[in-house]
ChimeraX commands (.cxc) that place a marker at each C-alpha (Angstrom):
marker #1 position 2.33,-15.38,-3.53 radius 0.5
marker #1 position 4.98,-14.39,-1.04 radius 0.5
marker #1 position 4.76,-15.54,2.37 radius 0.5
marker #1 position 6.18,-11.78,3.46 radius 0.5
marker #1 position 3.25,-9.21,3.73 radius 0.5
marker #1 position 3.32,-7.31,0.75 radius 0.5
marker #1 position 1.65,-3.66,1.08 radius 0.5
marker #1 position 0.17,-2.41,-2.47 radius 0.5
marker #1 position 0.10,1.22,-2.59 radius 0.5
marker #1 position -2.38,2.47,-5.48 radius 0.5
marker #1 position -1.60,5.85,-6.16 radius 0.5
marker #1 position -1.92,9.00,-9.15 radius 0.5
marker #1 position 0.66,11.28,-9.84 radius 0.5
marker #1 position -2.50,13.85,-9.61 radius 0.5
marker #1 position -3.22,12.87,-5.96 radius 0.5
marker #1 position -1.70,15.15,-3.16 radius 0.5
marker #1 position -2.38,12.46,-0.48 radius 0.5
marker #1 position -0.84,10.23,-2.47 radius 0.5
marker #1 position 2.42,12.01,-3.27 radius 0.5
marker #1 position 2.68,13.40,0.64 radius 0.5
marker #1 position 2.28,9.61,1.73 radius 0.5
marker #1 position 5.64,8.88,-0.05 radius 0.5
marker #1 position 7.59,9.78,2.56 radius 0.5
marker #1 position 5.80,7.98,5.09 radius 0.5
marker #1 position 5.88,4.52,2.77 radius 0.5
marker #1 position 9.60,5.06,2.75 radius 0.5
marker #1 position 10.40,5.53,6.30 radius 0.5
marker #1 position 7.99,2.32,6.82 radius 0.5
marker #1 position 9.89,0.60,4.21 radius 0.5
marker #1 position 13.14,1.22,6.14 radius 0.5
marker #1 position 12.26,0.78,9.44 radius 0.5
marker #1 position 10.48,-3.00,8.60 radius 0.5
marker #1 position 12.81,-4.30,5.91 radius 0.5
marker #1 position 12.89,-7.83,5.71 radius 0.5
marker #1 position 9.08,-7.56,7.58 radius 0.5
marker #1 position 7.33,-6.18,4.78 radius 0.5
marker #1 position 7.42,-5.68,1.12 radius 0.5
marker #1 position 6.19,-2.17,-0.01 radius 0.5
marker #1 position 4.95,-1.88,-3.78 radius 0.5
marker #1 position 3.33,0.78,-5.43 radius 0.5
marker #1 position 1.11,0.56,-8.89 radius 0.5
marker #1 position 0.13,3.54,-10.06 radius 0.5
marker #1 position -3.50,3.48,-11.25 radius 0.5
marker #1 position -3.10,5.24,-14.75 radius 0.5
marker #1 position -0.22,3.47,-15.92 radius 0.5
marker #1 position -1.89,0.16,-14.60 radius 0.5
marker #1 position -5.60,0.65,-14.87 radius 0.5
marker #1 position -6.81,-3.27,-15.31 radius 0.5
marker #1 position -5.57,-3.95,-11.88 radius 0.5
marker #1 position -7.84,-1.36,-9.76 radius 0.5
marker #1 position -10.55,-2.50,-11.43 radius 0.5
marker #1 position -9.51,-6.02,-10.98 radius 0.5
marker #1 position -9.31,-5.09,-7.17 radius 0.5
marker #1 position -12.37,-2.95,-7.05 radius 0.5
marker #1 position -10.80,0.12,-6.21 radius 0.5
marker #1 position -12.41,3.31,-6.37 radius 0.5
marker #1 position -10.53,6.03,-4.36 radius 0.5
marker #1 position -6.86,6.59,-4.49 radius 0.5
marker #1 position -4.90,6.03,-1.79 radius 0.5
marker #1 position -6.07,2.86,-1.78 radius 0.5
marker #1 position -3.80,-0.07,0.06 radius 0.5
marker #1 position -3.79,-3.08,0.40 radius 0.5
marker #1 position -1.75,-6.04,2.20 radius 0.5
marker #1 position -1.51,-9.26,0.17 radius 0.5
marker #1 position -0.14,-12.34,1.77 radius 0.5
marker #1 position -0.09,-15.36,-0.04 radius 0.5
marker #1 position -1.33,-13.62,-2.81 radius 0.5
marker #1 position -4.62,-13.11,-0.79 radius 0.5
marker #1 position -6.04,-9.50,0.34 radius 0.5
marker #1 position -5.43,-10.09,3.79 radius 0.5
marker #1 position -6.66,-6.08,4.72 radius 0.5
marker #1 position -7.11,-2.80,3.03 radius 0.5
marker #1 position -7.38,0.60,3.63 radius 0.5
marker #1 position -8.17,3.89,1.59 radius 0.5
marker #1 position -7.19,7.24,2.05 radius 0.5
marker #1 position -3.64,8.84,3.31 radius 0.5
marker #1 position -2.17,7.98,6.97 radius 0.5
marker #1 position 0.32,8.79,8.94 radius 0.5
marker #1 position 3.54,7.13,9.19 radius 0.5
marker #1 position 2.38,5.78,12.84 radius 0.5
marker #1 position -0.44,4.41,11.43 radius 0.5
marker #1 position 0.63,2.97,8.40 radius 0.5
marker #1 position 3.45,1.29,11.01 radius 0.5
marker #1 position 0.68,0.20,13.40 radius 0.5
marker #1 position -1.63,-1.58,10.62 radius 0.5
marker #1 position 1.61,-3.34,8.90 radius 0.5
marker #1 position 2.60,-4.52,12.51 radius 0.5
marker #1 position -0.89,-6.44,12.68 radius 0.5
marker #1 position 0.28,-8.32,9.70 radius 0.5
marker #1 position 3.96,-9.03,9.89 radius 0.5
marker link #1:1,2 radius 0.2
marker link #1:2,3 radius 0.2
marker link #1:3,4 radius 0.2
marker link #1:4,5 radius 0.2
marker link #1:5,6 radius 0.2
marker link #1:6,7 radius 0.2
marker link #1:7,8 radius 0.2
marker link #1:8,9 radius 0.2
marker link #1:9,10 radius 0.2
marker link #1:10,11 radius 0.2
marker link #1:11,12 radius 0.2
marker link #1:12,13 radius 0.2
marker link #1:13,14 radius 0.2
marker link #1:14,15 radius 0.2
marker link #1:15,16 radius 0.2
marker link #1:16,17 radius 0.2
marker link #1:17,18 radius 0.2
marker link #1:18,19 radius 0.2
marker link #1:19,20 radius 0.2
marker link #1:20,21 radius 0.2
marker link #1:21,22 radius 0.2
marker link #1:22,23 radius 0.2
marker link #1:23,24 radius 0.2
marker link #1:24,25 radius 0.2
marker link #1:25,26 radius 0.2
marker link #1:26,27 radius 0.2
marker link #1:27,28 radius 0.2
marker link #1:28,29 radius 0.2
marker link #1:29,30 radius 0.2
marker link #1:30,31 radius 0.2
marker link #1:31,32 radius 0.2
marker link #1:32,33 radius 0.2
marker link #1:33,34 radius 0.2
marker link #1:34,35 radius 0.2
marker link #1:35,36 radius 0.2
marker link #1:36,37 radius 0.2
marker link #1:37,38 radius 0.2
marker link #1:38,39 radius 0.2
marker link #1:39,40 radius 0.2
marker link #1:40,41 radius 0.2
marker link #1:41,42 radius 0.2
marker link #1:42,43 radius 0.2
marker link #1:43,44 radius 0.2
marker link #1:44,45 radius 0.2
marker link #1:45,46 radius 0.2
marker link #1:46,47 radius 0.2
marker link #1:47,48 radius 0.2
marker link #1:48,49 radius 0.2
marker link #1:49,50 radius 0.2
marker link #1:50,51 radius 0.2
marker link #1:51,52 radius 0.2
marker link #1:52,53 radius 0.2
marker link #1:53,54 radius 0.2
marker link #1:54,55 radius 0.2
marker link #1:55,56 radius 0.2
marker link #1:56,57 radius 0.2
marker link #1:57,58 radius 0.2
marker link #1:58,59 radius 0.2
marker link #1:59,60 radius 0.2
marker link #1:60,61 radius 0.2
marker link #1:61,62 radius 0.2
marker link #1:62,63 radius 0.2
marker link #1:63,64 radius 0.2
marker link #1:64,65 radius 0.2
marker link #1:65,66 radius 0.2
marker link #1:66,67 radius 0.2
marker link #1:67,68 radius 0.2
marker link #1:68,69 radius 0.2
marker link #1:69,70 radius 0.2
marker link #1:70,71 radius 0.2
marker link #1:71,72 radius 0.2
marker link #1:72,73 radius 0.2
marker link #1:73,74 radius 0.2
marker link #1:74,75 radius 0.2
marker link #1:75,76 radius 0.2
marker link #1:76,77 radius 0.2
marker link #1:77,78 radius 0.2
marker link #1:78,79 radius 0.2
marker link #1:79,80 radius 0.2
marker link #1:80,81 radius 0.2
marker link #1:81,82 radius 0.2
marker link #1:82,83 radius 0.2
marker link #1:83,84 radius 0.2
marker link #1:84,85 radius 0.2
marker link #1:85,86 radius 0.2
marker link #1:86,87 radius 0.2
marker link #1:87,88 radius 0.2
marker link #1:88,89 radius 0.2
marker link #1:89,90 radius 0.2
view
């Protein structure tokens, strides 16, 4: 329920976009601190809540605000990207 975006990053430790998006989630993390909460759930350890969010592919994420889905997005992106979608919301 924060009032923060929150990005959701849904993720495998079997995915390869998913692992090389780490970095990219980090830097973002950095450079919007106090912006933007990142969070990841990773979909084997957790799998009630993709289904509970309808998600099919991994990377899958998703920015809550409010507790609402306010936008989501599936596959890997760049850290450009990733900084250019989370700007829309923060």
């Amino acid at each position: 329920k924060s009032e923060t975006p929150v990005l959701v990053d849904f993720w495998a430790e079997w995915c390869a976009p998913c692992k090389a998006m780490g970095p990219a989630l980090e830097a973002v993390s950095e450079d919007m601190a106090g912006k933007v909460k990142i969070a990841k759930v990773n979909i084997d350890e957790a799998p009630d809540t993709p289904m509970r969010y309808h998600i099919r592919n991994v990377p899958t994420m998703m920015i809550f605000k409010g507790g609402e889905v306010v936008s989501t997005k599936m596959g890997a992106m760049t850290k450009t990207k990733l900084a250019e979608w989370l700007s829309e919301h923060a």
